[in-house]
One Martini backbone bead per residue (centre of mass of N, CA, C, O) as a GRO file, in nm:
protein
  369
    1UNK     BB    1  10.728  13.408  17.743
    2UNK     BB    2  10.571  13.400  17.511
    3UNK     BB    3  10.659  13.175  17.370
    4UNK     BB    4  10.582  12.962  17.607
    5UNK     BB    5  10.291  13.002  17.603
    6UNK     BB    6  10.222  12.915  17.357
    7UNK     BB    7  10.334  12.622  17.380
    8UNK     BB    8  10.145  12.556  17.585
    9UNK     BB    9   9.871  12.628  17.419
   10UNK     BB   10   9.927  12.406  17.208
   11UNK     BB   11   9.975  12.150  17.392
   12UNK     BB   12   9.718  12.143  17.548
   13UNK     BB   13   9.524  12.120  17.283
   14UNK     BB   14   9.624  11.893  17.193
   15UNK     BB   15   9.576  11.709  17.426
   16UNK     BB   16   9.293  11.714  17.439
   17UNK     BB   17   9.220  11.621  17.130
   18UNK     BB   18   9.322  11.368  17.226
   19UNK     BB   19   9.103  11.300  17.458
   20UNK     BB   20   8.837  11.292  17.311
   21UNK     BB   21   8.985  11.094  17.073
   22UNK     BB   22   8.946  10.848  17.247
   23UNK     BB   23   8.898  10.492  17.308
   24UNK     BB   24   8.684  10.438  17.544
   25UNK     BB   25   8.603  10.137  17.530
   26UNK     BB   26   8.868  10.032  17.557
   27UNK     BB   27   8.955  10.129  17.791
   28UNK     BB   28   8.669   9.989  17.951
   29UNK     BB   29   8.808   9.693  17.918
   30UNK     BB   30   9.084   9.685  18.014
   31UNK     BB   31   9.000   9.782  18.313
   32UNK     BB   32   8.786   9.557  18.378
   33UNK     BB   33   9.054   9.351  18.364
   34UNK     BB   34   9.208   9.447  18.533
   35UNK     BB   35   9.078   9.466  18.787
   36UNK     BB   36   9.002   9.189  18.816
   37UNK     BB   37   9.267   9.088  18.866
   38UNK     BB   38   9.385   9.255  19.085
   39UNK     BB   39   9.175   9.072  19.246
   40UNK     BB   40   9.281   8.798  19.187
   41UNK     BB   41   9.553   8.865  19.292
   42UNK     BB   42   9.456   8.972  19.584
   43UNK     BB   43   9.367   8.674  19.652
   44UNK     BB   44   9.654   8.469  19.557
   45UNK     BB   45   9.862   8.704  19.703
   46UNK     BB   46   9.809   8.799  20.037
   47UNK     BB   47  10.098   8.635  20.144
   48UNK     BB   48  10.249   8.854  19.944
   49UNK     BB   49  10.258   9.175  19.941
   50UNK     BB   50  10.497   9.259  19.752
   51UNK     BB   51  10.310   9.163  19.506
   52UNK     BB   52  10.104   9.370  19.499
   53UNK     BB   53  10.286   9.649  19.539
   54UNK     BB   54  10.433   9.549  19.229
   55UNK     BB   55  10.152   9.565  19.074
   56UNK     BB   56  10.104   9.887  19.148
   57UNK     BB   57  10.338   9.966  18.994
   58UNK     BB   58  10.306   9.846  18.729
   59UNK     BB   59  10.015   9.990  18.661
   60UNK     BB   60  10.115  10.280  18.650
   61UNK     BB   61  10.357  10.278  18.461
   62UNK     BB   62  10.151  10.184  18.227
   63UNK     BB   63   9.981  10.371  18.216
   64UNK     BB   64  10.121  10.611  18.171
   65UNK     BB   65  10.275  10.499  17.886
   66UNK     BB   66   9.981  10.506  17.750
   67UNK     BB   67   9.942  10.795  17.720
   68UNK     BB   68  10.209  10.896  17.604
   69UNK     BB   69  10.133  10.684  17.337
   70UNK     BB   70   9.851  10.810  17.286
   71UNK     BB   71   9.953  11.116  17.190
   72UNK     BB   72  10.104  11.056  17.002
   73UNK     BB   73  10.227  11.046  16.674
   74UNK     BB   74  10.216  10.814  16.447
   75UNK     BB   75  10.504  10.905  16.313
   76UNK     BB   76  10.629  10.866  16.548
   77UNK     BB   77  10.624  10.543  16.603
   78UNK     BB   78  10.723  10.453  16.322
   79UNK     BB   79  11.014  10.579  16.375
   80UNK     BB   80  11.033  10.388  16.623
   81UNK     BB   81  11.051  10.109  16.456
   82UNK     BB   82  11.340  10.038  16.411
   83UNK     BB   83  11.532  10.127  16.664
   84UNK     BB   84  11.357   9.941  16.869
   85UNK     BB   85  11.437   9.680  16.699
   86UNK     BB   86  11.742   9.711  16.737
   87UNK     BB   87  11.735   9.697  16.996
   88UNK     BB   88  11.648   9.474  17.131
   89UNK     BB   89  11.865   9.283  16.964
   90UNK     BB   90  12.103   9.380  17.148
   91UNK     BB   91  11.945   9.281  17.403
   92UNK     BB   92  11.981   8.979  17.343
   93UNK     BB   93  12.316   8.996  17.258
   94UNK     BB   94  12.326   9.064  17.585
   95UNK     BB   95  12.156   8.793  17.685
   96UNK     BB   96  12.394   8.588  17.553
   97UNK     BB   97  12.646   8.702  17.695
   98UNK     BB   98  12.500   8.831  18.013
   99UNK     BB   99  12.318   8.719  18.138
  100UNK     BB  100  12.057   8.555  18.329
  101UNK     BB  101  12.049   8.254  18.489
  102UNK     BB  102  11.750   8.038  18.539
  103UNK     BB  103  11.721   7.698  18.513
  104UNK     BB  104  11.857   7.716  18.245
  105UNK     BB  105  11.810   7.983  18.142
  106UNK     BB  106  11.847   8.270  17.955
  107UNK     BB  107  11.621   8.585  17.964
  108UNK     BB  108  11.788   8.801  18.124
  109UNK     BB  109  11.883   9.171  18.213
  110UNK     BB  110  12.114   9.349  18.418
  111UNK     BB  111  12.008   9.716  18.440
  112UNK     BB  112  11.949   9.777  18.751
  113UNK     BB  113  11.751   9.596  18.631
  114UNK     BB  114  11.518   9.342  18.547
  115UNK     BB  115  11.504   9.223  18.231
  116UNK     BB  116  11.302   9.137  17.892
  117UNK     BB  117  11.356   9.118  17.578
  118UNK     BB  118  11.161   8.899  17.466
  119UNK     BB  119  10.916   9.147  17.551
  120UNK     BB  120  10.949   9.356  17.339
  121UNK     BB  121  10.921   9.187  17.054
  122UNK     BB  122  10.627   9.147  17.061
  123UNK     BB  123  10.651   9.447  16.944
  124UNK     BB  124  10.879   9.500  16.764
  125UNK     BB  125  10.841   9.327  16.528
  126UNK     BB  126  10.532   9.413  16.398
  127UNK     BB  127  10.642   9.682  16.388
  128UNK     BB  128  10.896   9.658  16.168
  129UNK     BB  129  10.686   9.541  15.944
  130UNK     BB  130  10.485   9.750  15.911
  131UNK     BB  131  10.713   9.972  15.831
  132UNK     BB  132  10.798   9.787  15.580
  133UNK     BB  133  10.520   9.816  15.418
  134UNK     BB  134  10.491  10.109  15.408
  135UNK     BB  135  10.711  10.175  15.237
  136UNK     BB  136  10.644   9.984  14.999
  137UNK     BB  137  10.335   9.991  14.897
  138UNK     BB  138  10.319   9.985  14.575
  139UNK     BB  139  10.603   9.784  14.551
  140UNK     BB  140  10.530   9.569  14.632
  141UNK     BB  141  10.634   9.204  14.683
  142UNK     BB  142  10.724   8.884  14.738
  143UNK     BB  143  10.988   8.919  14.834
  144UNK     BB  144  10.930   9.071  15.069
  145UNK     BB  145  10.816   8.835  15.273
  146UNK     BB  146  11.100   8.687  15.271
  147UNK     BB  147  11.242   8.952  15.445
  148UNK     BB  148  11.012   8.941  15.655
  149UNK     BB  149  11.114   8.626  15.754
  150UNK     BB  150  11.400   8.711  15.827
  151UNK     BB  151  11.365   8.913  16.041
  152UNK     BB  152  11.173   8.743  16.191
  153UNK     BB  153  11.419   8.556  16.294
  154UNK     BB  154  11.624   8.674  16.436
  155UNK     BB  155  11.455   8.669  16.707
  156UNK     BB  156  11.350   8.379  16.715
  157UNK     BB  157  11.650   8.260  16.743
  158UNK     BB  158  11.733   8.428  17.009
  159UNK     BB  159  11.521   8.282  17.180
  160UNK     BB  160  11.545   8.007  17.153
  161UNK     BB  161  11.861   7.999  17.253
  162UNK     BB  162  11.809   8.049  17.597
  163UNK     BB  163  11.516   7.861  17.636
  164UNK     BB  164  11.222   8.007  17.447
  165UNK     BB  165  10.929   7.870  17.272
  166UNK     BB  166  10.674   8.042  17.375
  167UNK     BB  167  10.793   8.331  17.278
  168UNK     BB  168  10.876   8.254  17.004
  169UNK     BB  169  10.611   8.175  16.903
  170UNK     BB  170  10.485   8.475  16.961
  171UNK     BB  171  10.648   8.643  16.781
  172UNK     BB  172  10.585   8.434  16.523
  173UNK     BB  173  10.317   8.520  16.508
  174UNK     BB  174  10.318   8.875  16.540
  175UNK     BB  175  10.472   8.887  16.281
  176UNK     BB  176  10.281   8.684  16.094
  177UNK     BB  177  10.052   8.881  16.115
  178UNK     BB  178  10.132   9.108  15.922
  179UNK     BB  179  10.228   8.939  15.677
  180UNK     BB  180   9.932   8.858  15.636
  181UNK     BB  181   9.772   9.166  15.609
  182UNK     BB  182   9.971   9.240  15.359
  183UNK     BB  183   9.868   8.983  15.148
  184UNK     BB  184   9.970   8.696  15.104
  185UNK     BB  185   9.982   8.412  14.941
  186UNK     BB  186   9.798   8.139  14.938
  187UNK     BB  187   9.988   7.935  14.806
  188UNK     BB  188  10.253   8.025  15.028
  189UNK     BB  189  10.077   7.933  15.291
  190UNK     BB  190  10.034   7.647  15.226
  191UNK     BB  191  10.321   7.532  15.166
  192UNK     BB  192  10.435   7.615  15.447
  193UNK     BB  193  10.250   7.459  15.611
  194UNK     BB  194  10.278   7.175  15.521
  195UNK     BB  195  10.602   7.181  15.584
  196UNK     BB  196  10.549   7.219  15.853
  197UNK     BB  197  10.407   6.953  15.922
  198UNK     BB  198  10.661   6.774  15.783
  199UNK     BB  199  10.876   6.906  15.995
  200UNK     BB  200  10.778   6.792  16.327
  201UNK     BB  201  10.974   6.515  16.327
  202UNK     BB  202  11.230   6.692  16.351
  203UNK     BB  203  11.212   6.859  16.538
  204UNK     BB  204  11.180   6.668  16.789
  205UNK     BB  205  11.471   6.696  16.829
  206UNK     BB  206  11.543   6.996  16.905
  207UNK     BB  207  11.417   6.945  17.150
  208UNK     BB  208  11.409   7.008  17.475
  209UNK     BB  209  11.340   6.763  17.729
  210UNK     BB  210  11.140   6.939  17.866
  211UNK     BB  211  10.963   6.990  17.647
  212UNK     BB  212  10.865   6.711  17.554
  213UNK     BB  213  10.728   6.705  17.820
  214UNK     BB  214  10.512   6.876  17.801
  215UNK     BB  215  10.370   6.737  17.580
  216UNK     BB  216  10.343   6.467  17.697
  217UNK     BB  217  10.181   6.586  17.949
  218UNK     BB  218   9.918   6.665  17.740
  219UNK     BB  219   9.856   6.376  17.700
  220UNK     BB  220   9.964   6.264  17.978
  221UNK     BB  221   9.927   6.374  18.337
  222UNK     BB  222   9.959   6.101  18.490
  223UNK     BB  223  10.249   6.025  18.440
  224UNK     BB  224  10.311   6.273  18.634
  225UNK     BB  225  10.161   6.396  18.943
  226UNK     BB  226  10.435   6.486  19.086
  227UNK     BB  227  10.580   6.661  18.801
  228UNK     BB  228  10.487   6.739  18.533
  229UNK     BB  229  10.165   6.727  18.570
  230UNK     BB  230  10.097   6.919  18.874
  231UNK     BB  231   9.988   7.165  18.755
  232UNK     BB  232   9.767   7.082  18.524
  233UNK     BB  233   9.559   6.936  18.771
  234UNK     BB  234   9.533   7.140  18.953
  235UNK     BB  235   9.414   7.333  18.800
  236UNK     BB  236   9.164   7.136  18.692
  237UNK     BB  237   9.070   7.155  18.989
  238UNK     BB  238   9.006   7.432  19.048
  239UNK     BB  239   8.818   7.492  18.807
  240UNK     BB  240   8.589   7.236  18.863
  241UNK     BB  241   8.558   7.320  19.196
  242UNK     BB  242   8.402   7.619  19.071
  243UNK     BB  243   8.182   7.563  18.872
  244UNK     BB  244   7.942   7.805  18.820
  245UNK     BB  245   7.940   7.993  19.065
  246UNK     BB  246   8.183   7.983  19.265
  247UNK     BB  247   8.337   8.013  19.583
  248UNK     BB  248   8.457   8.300  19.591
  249UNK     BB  249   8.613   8.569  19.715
  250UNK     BB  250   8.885   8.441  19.870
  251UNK     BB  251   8.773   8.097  19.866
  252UNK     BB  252   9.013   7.950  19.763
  253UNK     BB  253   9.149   7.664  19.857
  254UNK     BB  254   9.366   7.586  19.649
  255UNK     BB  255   9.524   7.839  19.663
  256UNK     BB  256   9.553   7.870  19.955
  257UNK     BB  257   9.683   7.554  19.989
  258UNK     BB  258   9.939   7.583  19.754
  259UNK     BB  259   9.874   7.420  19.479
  260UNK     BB  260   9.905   7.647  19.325
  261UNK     BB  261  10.117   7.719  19.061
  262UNK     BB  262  10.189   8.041  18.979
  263UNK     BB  263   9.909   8.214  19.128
  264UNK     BB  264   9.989   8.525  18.992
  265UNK     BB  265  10.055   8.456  18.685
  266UNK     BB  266  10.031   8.162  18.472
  267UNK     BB  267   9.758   8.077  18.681
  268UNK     BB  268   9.548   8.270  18.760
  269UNK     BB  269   9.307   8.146  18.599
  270UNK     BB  270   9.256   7.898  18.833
  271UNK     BB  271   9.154   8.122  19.066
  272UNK     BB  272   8.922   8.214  18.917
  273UNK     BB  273   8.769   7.955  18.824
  274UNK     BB  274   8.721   7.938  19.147
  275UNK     BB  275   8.559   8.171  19.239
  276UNK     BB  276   8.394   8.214  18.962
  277UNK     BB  277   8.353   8.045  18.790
  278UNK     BB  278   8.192   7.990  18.464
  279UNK     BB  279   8.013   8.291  18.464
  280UNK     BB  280   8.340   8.421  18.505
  281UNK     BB  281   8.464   8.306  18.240
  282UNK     BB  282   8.308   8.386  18.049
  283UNK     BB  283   8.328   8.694  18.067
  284UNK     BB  284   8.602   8.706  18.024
  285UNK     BB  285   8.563   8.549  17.749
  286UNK     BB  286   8.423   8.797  17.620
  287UNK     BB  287   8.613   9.052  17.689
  288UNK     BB  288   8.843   8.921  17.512
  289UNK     BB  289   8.641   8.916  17.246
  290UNK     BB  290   8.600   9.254  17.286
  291UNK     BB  291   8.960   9.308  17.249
  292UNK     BB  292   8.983   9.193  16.993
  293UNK     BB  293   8.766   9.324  16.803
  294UNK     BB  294   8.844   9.607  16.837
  295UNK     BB  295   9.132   9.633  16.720
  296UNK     BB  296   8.994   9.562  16.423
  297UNK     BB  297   8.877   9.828  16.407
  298UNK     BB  298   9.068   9.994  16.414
  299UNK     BB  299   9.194   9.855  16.163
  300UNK     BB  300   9.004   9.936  15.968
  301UNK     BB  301   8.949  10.275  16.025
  302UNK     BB  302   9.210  10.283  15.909
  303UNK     BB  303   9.423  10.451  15.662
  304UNK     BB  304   9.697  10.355  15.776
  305UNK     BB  305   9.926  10.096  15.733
  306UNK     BB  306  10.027  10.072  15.971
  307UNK     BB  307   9.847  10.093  16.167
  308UNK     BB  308   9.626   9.882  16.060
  309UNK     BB  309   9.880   9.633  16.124
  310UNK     BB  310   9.912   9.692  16.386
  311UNK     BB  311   9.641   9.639  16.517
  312UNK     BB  312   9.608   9.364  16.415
  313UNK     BB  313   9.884   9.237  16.584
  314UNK     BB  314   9.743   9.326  16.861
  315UNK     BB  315   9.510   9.156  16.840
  316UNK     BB  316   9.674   8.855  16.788
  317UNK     BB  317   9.834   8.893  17.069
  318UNK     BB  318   9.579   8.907  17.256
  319UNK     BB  319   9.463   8.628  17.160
  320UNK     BB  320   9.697   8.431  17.219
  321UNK     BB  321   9.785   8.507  17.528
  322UNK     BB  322   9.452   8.387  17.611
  323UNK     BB  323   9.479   8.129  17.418
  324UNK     BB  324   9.754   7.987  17.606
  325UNK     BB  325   9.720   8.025  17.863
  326UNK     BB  326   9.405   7.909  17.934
  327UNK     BB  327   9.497   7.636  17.739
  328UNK     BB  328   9.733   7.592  18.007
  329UNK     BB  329   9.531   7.523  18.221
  330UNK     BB  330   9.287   7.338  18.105
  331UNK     BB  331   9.501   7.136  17.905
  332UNK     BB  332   9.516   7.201  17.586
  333UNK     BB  333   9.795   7.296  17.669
  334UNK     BB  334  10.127   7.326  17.708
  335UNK     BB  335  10.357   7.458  17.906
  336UNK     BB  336  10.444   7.791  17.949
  337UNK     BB  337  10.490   8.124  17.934
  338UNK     BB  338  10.222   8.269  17.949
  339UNK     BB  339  10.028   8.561  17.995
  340UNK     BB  340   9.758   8.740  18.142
  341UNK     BB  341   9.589   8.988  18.030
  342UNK     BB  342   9.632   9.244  18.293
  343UNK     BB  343   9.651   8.987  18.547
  344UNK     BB  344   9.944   8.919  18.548
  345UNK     BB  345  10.202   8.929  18.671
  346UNK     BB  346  10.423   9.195  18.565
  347UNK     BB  347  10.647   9.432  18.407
  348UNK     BB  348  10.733   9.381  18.112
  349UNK     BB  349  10.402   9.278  18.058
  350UNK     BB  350  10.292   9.522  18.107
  351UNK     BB  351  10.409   9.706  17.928
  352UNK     BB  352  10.384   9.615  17.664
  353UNK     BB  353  10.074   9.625  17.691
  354UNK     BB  354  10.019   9.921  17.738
  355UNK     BB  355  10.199  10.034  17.471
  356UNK     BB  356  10.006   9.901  17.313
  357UNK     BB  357   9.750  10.030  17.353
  358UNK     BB  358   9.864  10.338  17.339
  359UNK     BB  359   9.868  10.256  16.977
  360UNK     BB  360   9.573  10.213  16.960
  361UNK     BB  361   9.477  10.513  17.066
  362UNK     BB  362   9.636  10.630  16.831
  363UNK     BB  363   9.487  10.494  16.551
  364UNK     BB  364   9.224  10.647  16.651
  365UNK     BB  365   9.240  10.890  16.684
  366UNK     BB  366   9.371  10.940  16.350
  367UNK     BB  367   9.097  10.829  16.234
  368UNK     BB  368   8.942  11.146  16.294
  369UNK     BB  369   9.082  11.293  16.054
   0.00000   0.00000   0.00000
C-alpha cells in the first residue's frame, strides 16, 4: 500500500512539473487553429453529420494522444524512434501485399481499423534520422548523410509505388529536412540540387498518366474545365468570390450547392476562403506563420540534439502541408491529396498531427530543465 501511494505521489508530482512546463503558446496557436477548423469543417459539411461526429472523435483521440506524447520524457522518444520507423516500413510492404485498393491506390491497410501507413512516415522517417544524427554525435562525417539519404528512400521508394507522388514528396521533404539541419555541405546540396533539375525531363516519364494531368492542368486549367481542371477552377471561384471580407460563416453559396469537391478535407481552404475572405485567409496565414515560427524557437531553445532536429522537421512539416495545401487549392500548385493542418477531416493525419504537436511540448518542457 505504502509502495502504491509513493508511486502514485511520484508520478502526480511528475505530470504536475510536465504541466506547468507546457509551451502554452503553442498550445493556444494550435487550439485557435483547431477551432477555425472545426468551425469550417462544420460549416462545409453539415449536410453530412456522420463527418462532423467523427471528426470530434479524431480531434478527442489526437488531443488525448498529444498530452501522452507530451508527459514522455525525451530519451523516451527517442528510443522509440528506431522501432516505430521499422514498424512504419512493414506496415507499408504490408500495404503492398495486402492492401486495400481504392481508384487504383494501394494506400490503405485493413487492421479492424483502416489505417494509411504512409501517414505514419512523415513522422516515423525524419524521428529515424534525428535518432541516427543524435547516436554519432561527434563523429558525424559525409558519408552519415549518405546513409541517412539511403534510409530516407526506403519508405519514399514504397509510397512512390502505391502509387502517391503528393505524400512521397512530403516524407522526402520531412526527412529531408533533418539531414539538412544536421549540417550537410552547401557543396553536396548545389551539386544533388543541379541533379534534380537536370534529370526532370527522364522523371517525367516515369511519371503516372494521372500526375502527368495534375501539372499540365496547373499549367492550364481550362484545357479539361469539367475535368481535370474542374477541382482547381472552383476552388479559385470560391475563394475570389469571398472578397475582402468573405460571405459569412455559414454563408458560402460554392459549398452549399455541392461545386467544391473535397470541401470537407483537402479543399477545406476554399470554403474558409469564401465565408471568411481575405482578411480571414490572411489571419489564418499569420497563425500557420506563427505556429512554424514557434517550432523553430523551441528547436532553437533545445540544448538535446534529437529533440532540436526533431522539432525543426516537424516545423517543415508544418508548413509544407499548408503551403502545399493552400498552393493546390489557390492553384500554384498540382492537386495533390495533402490536408490543412488541424482543418481538413481526418483520422491518421490528425494523429500524427496531434503526436508531432506533443513531440514539441515534450521538447519544450525539457529544454526547462
Amino acid at each position: 500500500m505504502n509502495l502504491n501511494s509513493s508511486f502514485t505521489n511520484i508520478l502526480g508530482r511528475y505530470l504536475l512539473s510536465r504541466l506547468l512546463r507546457l509551451d502554452f503558446l503553442l498550445l493556444a496557436i494550435v487550439l485557435v487553429i483547431t477551432t477555425i477548423g472545426f468551425l469550417t469543417l462544420f460549416s462545409a459539411g453539415y449536410s453530412f453529420p456522420w463527418r462532423i461526429e467523427g471528426q470530434i472523435r479524431n480531434l478527442i483521440v489526437a488531443a488525448f494522444t498529444m498530452m501522452v506524447v507530451a508527459s514522455l520524457p525525451l530519451k523516451w522518444i527517442e528510443k522509440a524512434a528506431m522501432p516505430t520507423f521499422l514498424c512504419g516500413c512493414l506496415l507499408l510492404l504490408a500495404t503492398e501485399l495486402f492492401g486495400v485498393t481504392v481508384k487504383g491506390a494501394t494506400r490503405w491497410l485493413n487492421l479492424g481499423i483502416r489505417i494509411q501507413p504512409s501517414e505514419i512516415m512523415k513522422l516515423a522517417a525524419p524521428m529515424m534520422l534525428a535518432w541516427y544524427y543524435h547516436r554519432r554525435g561527434a563523429e558525424l562525417c559525409q558519408w552519415d548523410h549518405l546513409l541517412a539519404v539511403a534510409v530516407l528512400l526506403i519508405p519514399v521508394a514504397f509510397i512512390l509505388k502505391q502509387p502517391d507522388l503528393g505524400t512521397a514528396i512530403l516524407v522526402g521533404i520531412a526527412g529531408f529536412s533533418v539531414i539538412f539541419f544536421s549540417g550537410i555541405s552547401l557543396k553536396i546540396l548545389a551539386v544533388t540540387g543541379i541533379a534534380g533539375m537536370l534529370s526532370l525531363p527522364v522523371l517525367w516519364n516515369f511519371l503516372h498518366d494521372y500526375q502527368r494531368e495534375r501539372i499540365l492542368t496547373l499549367i492550364d486549367p481550362t484545357r479539361d474545365p469539367l475535368g481535370k481542371g474542374f477541382h482547381t477552377l472552383q476552388a479559385q471561384i470560391a475563394i475570389g468570390s469571398g472578397g475582402i471580407s468573405g460571405k459569412g460563416w455559414m454563408e458560402g453559396t460554392q459549398a452549399h450547392l455541392d461545386f467544391i469537391p473535397e470541401r470537407t478535407s483537402d479543399f477545406i481552404f476554399a470554403v474558409f476562403g469564401e465565408e471568411f475572405g481575405f482578411i480571414g485567409s490572411l489571419i489564418l496565414l499569420i497563425l500557420y506563420a506563427a505556429l512554424v515560427y514557434r517550432c523553430f524557437f523551441i528547436a532553437l531553445q533545445s540544448s538535446n540534439l534529437f529533440g532540436k532536429l526533431l522539432a525543426s522537421a516537424i516545423g517543415v512539416i508544418f508548413f509544407t502541408y499548408a503551403f502545399v495545401n493552400i498552393g493546390m487549392v489557390s492553384g500554384i500548385l498540382p492537386v495533390v491529396g495533402v490536408p490543412l493542418p488541424f482543418m481538413s477531416y481526418g483520422g491518421t493525419a490528425l494523429l500524427i498531427l496531434g503526436i508531432a504537436t506533443g513531440i514539441l511540448l515534450a521538447v519544450a518542457a525539457e529544454s526547462h530543465d
